[in-house]
N, CA, C and O atoms as CSV, one atom per row, in Angstrom:
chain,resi,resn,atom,element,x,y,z
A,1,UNK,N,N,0.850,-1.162,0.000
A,1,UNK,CA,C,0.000,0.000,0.000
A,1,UNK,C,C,0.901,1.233,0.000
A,1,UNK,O,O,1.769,1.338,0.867
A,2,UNK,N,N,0.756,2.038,-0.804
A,2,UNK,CA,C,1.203,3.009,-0.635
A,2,UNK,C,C,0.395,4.336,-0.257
A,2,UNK,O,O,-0.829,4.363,-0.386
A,3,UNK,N,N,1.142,5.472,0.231
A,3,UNK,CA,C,0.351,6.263,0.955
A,3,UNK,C,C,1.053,7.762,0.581
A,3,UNK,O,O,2.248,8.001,0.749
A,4,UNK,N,N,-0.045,8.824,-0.019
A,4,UNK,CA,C,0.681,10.333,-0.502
A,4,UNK,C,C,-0.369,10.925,0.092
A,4,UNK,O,O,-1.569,10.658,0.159
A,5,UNK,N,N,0.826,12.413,0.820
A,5,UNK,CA,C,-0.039,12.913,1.866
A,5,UNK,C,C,0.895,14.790,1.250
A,5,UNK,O,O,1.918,15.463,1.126
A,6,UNK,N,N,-0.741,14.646,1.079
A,6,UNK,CA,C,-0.557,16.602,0.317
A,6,UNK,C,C,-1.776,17.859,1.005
A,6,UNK,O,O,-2.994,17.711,0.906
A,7,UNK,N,N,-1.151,18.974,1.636
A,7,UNK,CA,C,-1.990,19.332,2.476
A,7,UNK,C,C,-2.823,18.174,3.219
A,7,UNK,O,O,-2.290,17.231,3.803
A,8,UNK,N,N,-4.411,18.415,3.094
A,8,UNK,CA,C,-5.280,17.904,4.026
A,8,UNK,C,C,-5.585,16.515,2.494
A,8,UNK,O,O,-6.715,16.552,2.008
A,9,UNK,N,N,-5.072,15.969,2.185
A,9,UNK,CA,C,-5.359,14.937,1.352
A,9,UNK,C,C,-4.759,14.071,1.308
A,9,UNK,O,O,-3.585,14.144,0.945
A,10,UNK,N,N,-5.466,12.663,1.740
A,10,UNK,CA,C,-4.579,11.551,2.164
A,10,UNK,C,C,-4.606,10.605,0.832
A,10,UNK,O,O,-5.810,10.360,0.911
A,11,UNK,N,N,-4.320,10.107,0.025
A,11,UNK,CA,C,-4.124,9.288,-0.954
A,11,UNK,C,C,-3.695,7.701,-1.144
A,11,UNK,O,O,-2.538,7.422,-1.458
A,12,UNK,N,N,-4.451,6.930,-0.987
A,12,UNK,CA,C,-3.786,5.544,-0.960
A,12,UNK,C,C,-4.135,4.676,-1.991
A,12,UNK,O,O,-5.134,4.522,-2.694
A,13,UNK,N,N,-2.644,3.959,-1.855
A,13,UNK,CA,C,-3.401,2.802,-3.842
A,13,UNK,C,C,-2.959,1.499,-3.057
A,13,UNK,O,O,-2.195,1.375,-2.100
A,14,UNK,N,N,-3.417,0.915,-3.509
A,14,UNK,CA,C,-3.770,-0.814,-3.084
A,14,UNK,C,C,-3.273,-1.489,-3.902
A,14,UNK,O,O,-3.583,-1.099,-5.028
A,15,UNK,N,N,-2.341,-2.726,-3.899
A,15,UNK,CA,C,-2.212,-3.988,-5.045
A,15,UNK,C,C,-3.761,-4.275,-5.091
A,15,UNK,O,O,-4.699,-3.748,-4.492
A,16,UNK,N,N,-3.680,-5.608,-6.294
A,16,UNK,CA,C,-4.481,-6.260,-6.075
A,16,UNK,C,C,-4.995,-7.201,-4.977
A,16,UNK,O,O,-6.197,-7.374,-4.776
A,17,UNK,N,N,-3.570,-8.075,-3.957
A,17,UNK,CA,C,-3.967,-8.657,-3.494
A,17,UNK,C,C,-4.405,-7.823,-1.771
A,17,UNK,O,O,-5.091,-8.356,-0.899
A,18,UNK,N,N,-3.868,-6.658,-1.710
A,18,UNK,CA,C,-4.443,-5.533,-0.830
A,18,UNK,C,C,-6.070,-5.218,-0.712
A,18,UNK,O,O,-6.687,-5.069,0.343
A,19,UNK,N,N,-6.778,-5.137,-2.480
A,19,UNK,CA,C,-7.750,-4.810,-2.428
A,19,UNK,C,C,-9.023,-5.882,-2.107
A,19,UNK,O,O,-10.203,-5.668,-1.830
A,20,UNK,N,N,-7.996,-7.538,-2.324
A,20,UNK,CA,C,-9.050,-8.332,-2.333
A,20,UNK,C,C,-9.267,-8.628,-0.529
A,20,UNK,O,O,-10.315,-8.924,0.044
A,21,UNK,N,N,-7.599,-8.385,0.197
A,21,UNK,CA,C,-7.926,-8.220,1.559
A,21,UNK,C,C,-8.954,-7.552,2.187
A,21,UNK,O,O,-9.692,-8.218,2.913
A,22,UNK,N,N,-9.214,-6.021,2.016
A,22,UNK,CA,C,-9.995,-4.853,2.331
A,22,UNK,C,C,-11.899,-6.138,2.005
A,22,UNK,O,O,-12.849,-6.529,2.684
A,23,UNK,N,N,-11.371,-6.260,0.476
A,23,UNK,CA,C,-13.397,-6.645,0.562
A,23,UNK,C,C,-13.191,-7.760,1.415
A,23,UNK,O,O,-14.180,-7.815,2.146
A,24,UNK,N,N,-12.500,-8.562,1.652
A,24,UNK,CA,C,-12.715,-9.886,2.536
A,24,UNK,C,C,-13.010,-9.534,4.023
A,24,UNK,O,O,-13.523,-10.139,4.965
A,25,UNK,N,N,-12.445,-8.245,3.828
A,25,UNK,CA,C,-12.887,-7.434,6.088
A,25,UNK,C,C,-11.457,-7.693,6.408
A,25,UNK,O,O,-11.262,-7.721,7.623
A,26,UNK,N,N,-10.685,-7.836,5.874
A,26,UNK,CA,C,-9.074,-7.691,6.698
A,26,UNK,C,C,-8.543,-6.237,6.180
A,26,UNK,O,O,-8.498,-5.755,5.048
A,27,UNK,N,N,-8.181,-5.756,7.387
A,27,UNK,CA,C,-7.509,-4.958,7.617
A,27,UNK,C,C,-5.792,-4.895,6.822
A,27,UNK,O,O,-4.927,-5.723,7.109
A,28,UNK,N,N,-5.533,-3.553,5.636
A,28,UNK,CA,C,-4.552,-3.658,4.971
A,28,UNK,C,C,-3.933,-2.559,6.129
A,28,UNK,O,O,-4.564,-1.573,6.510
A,29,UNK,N,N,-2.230,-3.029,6.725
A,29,UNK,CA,C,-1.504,-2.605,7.494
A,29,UNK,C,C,-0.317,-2.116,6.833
A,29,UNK,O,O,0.220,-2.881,6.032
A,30,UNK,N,N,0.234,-0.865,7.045
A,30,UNK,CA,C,2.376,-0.773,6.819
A,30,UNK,C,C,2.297,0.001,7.894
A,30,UNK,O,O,1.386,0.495,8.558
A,31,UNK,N,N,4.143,-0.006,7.929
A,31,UNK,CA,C,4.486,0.555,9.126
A,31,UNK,C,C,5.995,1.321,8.213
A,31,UNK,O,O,6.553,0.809,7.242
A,32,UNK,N,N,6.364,2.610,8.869
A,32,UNK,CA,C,7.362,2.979,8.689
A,32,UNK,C,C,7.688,3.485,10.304
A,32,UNK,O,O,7.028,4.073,11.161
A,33,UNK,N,N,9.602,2.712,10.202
A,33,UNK,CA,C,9.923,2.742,11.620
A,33,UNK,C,C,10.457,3.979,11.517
A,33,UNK,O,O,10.795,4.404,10.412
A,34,UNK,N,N,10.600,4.702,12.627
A,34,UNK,CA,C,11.301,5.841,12.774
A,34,UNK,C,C,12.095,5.597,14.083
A,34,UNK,O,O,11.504,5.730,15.155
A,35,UNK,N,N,13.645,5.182,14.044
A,35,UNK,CA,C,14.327,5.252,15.237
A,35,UNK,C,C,13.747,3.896,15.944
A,35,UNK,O,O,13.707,2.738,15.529
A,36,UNK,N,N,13.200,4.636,17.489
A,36,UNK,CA,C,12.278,3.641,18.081
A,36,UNK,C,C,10.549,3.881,18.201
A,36,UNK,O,O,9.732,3.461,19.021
A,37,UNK,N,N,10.397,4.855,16.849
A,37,UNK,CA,C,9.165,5.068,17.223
A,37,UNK,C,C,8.374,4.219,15.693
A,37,UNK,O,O,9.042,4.073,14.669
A,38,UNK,N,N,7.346,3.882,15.759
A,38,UNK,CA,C,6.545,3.136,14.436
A,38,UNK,C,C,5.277,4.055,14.213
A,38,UNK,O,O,4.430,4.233,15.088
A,39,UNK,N,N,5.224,4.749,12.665
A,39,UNK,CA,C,4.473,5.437,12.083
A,39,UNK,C,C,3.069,3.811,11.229
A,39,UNK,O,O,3.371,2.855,10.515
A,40,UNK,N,N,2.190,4.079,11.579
A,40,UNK,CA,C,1.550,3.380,11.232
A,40,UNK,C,C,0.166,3.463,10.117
A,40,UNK,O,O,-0.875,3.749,10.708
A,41,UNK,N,N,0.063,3.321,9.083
A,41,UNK,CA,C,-0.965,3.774,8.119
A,41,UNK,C,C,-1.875,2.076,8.014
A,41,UNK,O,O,-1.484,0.911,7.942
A,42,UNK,N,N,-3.417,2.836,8.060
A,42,UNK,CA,C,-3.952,1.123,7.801
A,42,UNK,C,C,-5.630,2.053,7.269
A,42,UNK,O,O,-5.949,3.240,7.340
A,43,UNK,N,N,-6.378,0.799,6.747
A,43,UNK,CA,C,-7.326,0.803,5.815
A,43,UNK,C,C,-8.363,-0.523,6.714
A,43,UNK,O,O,-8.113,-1.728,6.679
A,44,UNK,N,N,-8.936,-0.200,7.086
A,44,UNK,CA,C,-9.702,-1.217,7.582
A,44,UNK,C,C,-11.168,-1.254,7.035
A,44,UNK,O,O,-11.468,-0.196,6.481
A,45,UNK,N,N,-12.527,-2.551,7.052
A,45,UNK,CA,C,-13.465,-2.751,6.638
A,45,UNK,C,C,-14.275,-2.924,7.799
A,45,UNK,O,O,-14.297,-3.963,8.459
A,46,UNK,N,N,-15.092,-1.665,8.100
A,46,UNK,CA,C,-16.000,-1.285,8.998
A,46,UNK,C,C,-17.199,-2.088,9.019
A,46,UNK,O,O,-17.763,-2.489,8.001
A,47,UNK,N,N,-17.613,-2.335,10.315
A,47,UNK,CA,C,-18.655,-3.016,10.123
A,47,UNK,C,C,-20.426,-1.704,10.514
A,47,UNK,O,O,-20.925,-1.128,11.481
A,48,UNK,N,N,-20.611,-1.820,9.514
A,48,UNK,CA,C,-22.147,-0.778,9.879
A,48,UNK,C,C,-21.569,0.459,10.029
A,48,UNK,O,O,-22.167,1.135,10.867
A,49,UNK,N,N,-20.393,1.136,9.401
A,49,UNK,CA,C,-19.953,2.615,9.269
A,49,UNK,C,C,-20.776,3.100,7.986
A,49,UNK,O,O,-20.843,2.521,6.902
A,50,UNK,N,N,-21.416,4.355,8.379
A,50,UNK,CA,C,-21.808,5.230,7.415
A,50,UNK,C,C,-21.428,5.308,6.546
A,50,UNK,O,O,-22.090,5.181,5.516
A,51,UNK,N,N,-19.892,5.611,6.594
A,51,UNK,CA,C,-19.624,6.516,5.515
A,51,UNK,C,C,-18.046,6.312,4.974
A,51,UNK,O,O,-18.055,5.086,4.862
A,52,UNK,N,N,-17.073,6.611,4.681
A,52,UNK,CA,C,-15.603,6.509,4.800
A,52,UNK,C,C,-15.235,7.769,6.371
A,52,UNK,O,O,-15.742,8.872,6.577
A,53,UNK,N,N,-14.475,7.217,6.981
A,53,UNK,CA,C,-14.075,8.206,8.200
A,53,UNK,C,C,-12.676,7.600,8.357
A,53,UNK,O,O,-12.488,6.425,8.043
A,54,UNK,N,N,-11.435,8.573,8.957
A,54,UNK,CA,C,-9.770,8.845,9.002
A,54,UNK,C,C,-10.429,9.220,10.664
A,54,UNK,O,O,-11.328,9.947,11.087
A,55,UNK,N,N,-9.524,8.374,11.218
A,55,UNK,CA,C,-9.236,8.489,12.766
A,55,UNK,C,C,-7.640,8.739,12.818
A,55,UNK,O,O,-7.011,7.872,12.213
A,56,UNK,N,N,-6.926,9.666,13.368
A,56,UNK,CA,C,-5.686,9.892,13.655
A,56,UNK,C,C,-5.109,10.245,15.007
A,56,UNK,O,O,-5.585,10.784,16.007
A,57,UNK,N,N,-4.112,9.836,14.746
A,57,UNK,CA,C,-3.044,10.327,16.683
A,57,UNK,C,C,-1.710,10.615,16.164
A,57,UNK,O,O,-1.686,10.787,14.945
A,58,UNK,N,N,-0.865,10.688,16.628
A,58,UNK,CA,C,0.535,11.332,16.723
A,58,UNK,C,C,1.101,9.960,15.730
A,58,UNK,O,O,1.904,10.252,14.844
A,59,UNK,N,N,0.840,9.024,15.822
A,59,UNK,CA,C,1.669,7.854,15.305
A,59,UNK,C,C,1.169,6.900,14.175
A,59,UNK,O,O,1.815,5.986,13.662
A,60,UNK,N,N,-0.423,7.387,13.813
A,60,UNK,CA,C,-0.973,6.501,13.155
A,60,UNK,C,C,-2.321,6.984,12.186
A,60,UNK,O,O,-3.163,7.664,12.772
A,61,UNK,N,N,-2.519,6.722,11.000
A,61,UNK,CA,C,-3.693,6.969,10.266
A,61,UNK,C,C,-4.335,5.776,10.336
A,61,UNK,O,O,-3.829,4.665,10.179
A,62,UNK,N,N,-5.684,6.092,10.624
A,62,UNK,CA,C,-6.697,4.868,10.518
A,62,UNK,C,C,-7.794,5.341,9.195
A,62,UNK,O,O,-8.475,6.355,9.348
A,63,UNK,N,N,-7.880,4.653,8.105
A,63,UNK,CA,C,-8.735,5.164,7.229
A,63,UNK,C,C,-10.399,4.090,7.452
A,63,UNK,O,O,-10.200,2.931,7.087
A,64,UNK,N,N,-11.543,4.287,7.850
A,64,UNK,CA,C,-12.300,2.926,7.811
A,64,UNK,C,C,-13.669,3.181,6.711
A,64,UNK,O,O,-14.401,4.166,6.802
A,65,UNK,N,N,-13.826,2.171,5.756
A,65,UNK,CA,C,-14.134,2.110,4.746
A,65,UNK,C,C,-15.590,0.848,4.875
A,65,UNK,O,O,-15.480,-0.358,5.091
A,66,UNK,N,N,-16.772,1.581,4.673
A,66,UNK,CA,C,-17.880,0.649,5.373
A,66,UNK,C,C,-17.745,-0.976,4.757
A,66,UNK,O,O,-17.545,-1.150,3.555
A,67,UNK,N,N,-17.827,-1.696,5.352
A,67,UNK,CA,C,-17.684,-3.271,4.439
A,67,UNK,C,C,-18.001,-3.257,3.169
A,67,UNK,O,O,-17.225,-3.247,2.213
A,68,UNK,N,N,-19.834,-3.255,3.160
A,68,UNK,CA,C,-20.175,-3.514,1.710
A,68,UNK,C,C,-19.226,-2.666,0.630
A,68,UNK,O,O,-18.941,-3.314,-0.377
A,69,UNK,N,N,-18.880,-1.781,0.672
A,69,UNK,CA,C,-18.478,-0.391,-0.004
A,69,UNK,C,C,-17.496,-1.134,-0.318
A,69,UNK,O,O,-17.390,-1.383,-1.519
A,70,UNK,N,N,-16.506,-1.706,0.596
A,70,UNK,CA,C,-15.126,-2.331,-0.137
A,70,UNK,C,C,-15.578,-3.797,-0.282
A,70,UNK,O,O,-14.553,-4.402,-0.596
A,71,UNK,N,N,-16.222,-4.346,-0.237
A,71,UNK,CA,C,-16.824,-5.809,-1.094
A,71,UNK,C,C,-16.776,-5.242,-2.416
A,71,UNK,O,O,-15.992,-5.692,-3.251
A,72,UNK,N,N,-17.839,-3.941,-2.759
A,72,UNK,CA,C,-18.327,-4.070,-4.254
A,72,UNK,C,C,-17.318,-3.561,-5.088
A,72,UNK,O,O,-17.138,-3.965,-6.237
A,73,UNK,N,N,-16.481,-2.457,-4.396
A,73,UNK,CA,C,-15.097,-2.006,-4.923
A,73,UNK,C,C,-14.635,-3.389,-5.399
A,73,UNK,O,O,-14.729,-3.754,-6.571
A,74,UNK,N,N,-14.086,-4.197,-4.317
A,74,UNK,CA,C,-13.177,-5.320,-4.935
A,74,UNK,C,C,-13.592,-5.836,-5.666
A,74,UNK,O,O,-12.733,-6.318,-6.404
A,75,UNK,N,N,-14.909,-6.135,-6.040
A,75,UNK,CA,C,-15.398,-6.830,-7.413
A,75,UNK,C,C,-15.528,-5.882,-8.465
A,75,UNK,O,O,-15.521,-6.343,-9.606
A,76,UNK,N,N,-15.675,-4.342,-8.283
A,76,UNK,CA,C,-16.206,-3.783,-10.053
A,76,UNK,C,C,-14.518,-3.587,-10.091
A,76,UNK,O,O,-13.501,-3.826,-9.441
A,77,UNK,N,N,-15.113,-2.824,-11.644
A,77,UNK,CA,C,-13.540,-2.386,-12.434
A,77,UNK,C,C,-13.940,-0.904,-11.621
A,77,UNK,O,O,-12.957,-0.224,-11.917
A,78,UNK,N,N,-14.347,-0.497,-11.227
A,78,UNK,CA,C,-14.227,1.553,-10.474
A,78,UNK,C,C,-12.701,1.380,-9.950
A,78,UNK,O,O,-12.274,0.421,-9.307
A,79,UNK,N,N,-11.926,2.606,-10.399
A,79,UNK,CA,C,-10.804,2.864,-10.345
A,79,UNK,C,C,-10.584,3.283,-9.097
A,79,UNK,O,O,-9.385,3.236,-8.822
A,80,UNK,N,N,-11.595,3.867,-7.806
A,80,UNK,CA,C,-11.262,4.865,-6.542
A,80,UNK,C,C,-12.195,4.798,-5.520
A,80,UNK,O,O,-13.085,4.013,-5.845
A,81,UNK,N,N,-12.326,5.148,-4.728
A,81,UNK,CA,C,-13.175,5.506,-3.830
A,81,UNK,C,C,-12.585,7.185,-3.427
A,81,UNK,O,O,-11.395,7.480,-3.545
A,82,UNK,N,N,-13.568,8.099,-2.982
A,82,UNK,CA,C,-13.211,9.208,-2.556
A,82,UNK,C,C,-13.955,9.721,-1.355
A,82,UNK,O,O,-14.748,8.879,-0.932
A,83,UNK,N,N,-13.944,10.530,-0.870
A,83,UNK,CA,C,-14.874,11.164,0.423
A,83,UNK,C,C,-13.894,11.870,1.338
A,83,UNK,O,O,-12.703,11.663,1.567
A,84,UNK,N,N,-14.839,12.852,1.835
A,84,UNK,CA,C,-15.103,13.833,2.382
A,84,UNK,C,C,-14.698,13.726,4.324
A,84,UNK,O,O,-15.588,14.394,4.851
A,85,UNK,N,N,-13.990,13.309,5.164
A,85,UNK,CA,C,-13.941,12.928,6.525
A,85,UNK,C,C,-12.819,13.598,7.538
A,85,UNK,O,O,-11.609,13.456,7.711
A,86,UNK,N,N,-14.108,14.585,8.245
A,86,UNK,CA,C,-13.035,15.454,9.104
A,86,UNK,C,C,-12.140,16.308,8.568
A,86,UNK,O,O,-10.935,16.282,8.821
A,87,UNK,N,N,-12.743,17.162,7.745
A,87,UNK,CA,C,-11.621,17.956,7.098
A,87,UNK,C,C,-10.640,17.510,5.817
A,87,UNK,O,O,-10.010,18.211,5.025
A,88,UNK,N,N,-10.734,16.444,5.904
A,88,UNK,CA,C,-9.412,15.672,5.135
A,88,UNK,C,C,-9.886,14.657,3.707
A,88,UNK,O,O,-10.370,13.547,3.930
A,89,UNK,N,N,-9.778,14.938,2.874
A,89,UNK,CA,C,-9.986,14.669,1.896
A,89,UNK,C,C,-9.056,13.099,1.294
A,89,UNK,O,O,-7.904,12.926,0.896
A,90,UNK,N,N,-10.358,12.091,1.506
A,90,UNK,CA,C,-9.707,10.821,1.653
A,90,UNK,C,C,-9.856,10.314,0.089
A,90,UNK,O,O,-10.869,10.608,-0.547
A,91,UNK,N,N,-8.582,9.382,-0.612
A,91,UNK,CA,C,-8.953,8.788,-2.148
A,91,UNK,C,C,-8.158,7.594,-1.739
A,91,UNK,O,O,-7.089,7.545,-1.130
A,92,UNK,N,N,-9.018,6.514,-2.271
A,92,UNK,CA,C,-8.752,5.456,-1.945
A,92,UNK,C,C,-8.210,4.344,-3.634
A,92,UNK,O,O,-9.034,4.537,-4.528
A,93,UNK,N,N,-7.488,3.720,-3.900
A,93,UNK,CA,C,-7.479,3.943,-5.453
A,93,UNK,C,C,-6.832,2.512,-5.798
A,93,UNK,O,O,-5.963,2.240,-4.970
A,94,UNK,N,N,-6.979,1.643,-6.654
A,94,UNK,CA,C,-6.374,0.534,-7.453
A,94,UNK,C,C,-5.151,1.220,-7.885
A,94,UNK,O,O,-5.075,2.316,-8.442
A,95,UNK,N,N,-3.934,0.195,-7.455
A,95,UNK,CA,C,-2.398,0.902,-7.712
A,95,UNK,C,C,-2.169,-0.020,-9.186
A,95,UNK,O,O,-2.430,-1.215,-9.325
A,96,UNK,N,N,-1.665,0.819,-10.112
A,96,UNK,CA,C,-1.922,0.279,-11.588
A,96,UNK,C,C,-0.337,-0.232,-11.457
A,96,UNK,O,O,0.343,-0.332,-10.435
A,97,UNK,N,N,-0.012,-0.498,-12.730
A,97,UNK,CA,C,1.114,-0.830,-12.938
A,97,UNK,C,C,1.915,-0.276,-13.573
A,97,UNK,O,O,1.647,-0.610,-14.728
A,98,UNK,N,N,3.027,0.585,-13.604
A,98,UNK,CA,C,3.529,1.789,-14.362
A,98,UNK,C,C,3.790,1.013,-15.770
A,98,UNK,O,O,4.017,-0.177,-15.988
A,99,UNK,N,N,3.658,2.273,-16.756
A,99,UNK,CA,C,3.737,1.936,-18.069
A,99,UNK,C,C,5.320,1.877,-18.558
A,99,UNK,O,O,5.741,1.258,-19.535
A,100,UNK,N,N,5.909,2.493,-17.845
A,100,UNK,CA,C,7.553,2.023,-17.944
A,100,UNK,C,C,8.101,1.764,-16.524
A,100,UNK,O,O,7.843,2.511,-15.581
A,101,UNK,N,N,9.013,0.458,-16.411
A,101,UNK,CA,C,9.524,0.050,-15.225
A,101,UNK,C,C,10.686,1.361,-15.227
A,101,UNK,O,O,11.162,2.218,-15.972
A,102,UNK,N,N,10.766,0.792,-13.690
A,102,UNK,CA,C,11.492,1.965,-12.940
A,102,UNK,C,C,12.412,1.419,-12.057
A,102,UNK,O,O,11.890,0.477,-11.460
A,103,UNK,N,N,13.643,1.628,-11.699
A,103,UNK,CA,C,14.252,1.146,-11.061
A,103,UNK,C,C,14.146,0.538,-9.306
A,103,UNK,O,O,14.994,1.166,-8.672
A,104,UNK,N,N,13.623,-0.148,-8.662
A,104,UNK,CA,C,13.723,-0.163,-7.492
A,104,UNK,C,C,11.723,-0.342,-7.219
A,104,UNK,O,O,11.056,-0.466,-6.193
A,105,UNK,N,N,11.404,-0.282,-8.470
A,105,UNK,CA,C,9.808,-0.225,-8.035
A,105,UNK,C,C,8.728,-1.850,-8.232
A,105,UNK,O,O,8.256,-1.901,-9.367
A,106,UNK,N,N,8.453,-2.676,-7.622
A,106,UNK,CA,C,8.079,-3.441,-7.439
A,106,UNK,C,C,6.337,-3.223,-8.086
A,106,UNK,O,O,5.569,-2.349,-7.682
A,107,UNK,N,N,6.034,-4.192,-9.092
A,107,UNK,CA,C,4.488,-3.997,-9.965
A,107,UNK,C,C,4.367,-4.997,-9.809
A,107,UNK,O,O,3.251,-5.246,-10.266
A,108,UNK,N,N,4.873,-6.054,-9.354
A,108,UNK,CA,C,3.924,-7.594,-9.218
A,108,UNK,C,C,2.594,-7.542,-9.133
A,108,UNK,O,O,1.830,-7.811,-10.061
A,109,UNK,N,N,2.330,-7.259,-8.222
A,109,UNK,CA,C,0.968,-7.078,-7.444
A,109,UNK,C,C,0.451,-6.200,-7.365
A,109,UNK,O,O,-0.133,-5.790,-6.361
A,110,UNK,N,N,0.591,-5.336,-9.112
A,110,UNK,CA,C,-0.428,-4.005,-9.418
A,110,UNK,C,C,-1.666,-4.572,-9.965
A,110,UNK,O,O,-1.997,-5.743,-9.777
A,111,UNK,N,N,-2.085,-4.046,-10.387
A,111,UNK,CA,C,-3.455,-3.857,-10.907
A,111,UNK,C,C,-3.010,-3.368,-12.984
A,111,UNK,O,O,-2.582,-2.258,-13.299
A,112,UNK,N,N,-3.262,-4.464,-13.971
A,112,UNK,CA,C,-2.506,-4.203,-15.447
A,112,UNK,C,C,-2.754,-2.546,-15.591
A,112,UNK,O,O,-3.866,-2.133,-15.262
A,113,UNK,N,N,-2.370,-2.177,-15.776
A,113,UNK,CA,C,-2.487,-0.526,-16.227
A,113,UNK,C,C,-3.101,-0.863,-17.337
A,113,UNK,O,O,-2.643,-1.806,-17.983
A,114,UNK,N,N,-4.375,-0.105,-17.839
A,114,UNK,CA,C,-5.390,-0.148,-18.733
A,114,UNK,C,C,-4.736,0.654,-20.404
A,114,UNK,O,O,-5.141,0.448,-21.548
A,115,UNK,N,N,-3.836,1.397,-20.012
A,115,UNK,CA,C,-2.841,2.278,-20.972
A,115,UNK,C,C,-2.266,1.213,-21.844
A,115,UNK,O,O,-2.280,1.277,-23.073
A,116,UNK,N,N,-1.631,-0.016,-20.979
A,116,UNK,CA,C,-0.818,-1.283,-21.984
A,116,UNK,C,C,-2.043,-2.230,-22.322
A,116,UNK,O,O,-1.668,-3.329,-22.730
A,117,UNK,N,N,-3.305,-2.082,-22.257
A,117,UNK,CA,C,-4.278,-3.881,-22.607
A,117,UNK,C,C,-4.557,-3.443,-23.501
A,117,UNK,O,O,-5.253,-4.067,-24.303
């Protein structure tokens, strides 16, 4: 999972096998260590949440994404999810597969970029 954070806009793209986690109700986790402290970003599948909602603290983003919502994601072709939570402007997104490799960048487990089919 990767994670881009611009002003109040949090941005995350998913492999495939990330996105099929999320509809199954598992929780997609990373961690970046800092020293002795652990920065923590995660995507979880809410049970009976309204809406998309970002819970945060000093050490951690929680993004939670109502179940059904990421069931039907993981089955259509829709490229994103987006919304509106606490100020912060959440996009949730299928991580494609770059159209030219790049040194050091791992596409196994993208999603075919629609640019090369």
């Amino acid at each position: 999972m990767k994670l881009r954070i611009r002003g109040n806009t949090l941005r995350y793209r998913l492999t495939q096998g990330e996105v099929a986690a999320l509809a199954e109700g598992r929780a997609v986790v990373e961690e970046v260590v800092f020293g002795e402290g652990r920065f923590t970003y995660e995507i979880v599948a809410g049970k009976g949440a309204p809406g998309m909602d970002v819970h945060a603290s000093a050490w951690r983003i929680s993004v939670v994404i109502p179940g059904e919502l990421a069931r039907a994601w993981g089955e259509s072709e829709e490229v994103g999810l987006s919304a509106d939570a606490n100020g912060i402007k959440l996009v949730v997104e299928k991580d494609f597969a770059c159209l030219k490799p790049r040194a050091g960048e791992e596409d196994a487990d993208a999603f075919p970029n629609p640019g090369t089919c």
